[in-house]
C-alpha positions as CSV (number, residue, x, y, z in Angstrom):
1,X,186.7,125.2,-33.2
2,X,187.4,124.1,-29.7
3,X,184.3,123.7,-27.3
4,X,185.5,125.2,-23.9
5,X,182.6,125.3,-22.1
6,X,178.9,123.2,-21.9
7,X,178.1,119.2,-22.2
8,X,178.8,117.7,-25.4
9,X,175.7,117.4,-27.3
10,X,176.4,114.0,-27.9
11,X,175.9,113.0,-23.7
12,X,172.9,114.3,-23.8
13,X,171.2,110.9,-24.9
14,X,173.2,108.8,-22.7
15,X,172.4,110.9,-19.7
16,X,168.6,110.7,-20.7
17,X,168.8,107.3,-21.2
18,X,170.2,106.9,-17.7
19,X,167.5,109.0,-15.7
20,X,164.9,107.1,-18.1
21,X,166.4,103.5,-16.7
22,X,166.6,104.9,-13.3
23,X,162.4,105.8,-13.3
24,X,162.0,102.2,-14.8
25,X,164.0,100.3,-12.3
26,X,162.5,102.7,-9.5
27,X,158.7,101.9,-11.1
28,X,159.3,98.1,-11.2
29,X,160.3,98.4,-7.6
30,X,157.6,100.3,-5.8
31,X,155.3,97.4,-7.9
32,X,157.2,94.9,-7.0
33,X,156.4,96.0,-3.1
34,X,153.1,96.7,-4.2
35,X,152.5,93.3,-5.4
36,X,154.3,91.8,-2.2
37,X,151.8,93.8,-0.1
38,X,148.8,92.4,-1.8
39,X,149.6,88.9,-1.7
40,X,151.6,88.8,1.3
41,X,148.1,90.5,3.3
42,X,145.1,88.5,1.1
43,X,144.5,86.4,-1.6
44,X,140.9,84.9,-3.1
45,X,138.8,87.3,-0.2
46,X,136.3,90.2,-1.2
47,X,136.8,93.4,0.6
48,X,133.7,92.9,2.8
49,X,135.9,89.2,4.4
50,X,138.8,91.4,4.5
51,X,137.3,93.9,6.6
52,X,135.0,91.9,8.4
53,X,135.7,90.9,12.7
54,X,135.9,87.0,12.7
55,X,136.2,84.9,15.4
56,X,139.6,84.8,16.9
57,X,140.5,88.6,16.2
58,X,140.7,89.7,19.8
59,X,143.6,87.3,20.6
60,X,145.8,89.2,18.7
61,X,144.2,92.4,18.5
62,X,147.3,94.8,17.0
63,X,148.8,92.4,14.7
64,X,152.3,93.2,13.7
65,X,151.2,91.4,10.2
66,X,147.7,89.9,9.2
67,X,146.4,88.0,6.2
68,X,143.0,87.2,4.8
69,X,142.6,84.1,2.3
70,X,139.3,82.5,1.3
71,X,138.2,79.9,-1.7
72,X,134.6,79.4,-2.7
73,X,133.9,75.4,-2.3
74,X,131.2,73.3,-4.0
75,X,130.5,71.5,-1.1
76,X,128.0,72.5,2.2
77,X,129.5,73.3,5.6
78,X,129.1,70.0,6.9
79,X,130.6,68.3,4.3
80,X,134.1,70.8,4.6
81,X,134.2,71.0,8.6
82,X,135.8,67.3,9.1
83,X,138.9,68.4,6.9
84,X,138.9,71.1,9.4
85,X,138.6,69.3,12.9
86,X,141.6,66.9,11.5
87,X,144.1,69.1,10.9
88,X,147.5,69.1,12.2
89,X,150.7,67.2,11.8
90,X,150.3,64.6,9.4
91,X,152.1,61.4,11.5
92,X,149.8,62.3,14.1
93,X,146.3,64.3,13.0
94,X,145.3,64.8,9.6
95,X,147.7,67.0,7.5
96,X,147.6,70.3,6.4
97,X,146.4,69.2,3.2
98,X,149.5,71.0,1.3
99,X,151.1,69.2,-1.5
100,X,153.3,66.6,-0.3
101,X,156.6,67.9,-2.8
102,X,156.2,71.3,-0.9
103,X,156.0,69.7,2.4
104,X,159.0,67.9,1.4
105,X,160.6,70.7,0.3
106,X,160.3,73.3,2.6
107,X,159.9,71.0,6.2
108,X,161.5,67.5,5.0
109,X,157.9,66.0,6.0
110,X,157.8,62.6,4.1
111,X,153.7,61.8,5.6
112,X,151.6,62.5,3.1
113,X,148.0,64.7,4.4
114,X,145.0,62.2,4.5
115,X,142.9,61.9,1.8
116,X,140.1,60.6,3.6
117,X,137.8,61.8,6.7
118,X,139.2,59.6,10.2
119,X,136.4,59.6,12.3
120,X,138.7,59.3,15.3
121,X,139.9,62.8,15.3
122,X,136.5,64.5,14.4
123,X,136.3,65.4,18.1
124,X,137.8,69.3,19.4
125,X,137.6,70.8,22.4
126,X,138.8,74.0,23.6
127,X,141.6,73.7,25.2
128,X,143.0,71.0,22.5
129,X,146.9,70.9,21.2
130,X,146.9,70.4,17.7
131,X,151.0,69.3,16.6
132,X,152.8,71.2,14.4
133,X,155.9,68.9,14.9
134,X,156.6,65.4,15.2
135,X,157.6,65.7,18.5
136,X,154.7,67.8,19.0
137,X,157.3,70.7,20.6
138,X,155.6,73.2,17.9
139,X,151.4,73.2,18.5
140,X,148.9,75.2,18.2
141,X,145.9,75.4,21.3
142,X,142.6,75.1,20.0
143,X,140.8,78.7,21.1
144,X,137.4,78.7,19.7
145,X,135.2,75.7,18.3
146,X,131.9,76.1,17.1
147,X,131.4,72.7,15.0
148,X,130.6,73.4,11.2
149,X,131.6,76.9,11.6
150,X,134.8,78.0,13.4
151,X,138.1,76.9,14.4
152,X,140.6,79.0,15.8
153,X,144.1,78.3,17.1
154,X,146.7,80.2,18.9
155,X,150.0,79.4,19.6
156,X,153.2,81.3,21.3
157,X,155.5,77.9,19.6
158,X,155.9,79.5,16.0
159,X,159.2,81.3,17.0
160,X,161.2,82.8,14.1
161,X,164.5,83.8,14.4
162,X,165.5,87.1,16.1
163,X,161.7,86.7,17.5
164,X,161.8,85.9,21.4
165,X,157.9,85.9,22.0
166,X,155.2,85.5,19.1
167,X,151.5,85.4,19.7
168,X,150.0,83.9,16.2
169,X,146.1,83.6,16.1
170,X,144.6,81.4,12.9
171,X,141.6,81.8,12.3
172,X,139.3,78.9,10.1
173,X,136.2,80.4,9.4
174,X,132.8,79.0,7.1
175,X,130.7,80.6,5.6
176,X,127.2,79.0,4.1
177,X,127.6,80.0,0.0
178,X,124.1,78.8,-0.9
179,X,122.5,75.4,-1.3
180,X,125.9,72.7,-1.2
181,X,128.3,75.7,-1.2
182,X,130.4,77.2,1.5
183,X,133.2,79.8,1.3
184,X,135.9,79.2,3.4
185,X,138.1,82.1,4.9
186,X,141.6,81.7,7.0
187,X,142.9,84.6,8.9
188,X,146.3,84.5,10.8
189,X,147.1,87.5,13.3
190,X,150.3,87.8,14.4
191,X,152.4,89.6,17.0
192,X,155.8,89.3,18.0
193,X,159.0,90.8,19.8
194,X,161.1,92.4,19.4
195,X,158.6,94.7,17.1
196,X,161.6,95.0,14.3
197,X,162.3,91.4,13.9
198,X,158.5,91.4,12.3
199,X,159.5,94.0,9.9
200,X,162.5,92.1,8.9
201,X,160.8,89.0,8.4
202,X,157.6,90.7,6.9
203,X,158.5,89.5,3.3
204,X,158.9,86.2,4.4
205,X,156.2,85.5,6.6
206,X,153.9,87.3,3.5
207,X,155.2,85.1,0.8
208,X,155.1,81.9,2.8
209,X,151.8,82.4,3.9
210,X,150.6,83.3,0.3
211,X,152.1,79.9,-0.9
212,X,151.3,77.7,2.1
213,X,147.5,79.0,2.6
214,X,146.8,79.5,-1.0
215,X,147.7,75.6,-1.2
216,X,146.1,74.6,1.9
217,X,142.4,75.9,0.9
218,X,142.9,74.2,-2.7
219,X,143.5,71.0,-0.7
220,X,141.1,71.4,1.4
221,X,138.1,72.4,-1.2
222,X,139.0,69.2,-3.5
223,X,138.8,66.9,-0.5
224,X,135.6,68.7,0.0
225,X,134.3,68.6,-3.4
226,X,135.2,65.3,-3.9
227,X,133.4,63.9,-0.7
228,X,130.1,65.6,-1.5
229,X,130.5,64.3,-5.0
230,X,130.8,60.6,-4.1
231,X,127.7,61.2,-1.6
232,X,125.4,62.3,-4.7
């Protein structure tokens, strides 16, 4: 007999199967954004380092985007600070202690980040340019020092495209761990306009940070480690 009127039984499944694909796709996205949210704000840091005011806060004190990262190192806070006062452009300060592939990669930087303490640029001051560039065009001003516990830099040179004016606090804070043990937290603030560019480049200001930071605190705990370990 000749069905005039309703959907085939037999569309039924497909249609099911559609809406079911649909949810999955939608699921796997709203984790997906999750997941980009969670890395993209903090990585290795308890709630309480999260949540906690650290020195350097009130330079940027409505962040467009923030980020809390920390690493537990086997080393004391004297023995990690000098990896810290060093820092900056490796040709001319110490390095970001990043891998040099991915320095490669993403910059074209060919130095290499020292693997050893140079005694000559132990000394900060506030006030300080630390280069971010070999022509030292891109820096970062040295905001707050308090020797074998804080460094904080600032800088209005990190300008992404459509940004016209950025204010970008960082933030290297330690904390004493116990006896030869120190936890290390980095916090970057920043602000920028126009507002919207910030949204737009959210996703990859979150996972560059999440890949650049992450790497820096691993390079800087085995420099650590290793120091303290060939002073026992």
């Amino acid at each position: 007999m000749l069905r005039v009127a309703g959907a085939p039984r037999d569309y039924r499944p497909v249609a099911a199967g559609f809406s079911n694909r649909r949810g999955a796709v939608a699921a796997c996205a709203v984790g997906a954004a999750l997941l980009l949210r969670r890395i993209g704000t903090r990585s290795g840091a308890t709630d309480d380092e999260v949540r906690a005011r650290l020195a350097g806060d009130a330079l940027v004190p409505e962040p467009h985007w923030a980020s809390s990262r920390a690493i537990g190192i086997a080393a004391a806070p004297p023995d990690v600070w000098p990896w810290i006062a060093q820092m900056g452009y490796p040709t001319l300060r110490g390095g970001w202690y990043t891998p040099h592939w991915l320095d490669r990669l993403q910059w074209g930087i060919r130095a290499r980040s020292s693997d050893r303490v140079r005694p000559e640029l132990q000394k900060l001051e506030v006030g300080d340019r630390i280069p971010d560039s070999p022509d030292g065009t891109a820096f970062f001003t040295v905001r707050e020092v308090e020797p074998g516990r804080a460094l904080v830099l600032f800088s209005t040179r990190h300008l992404l495209k459509p940004l016209r004016r950025v204010a970008f606090s960082w933030a290297f804070v330690l904390e004493p761990a116990g006896p030869g043990a120190t936890r290390l937290v980095i916090r970057a603030r920043v602000r920028g306009e126009p507002g919207w560019a910030l949204a737009v480049l959210w996703p990859l200001l979150a996972v560059g940070d999440w890949l650049n930071a992450s790497a820096m605190l691993r390079g800087i705990k085995a420099r650590s480690e290793r120091a303290a370990l060939g002073r026992r």
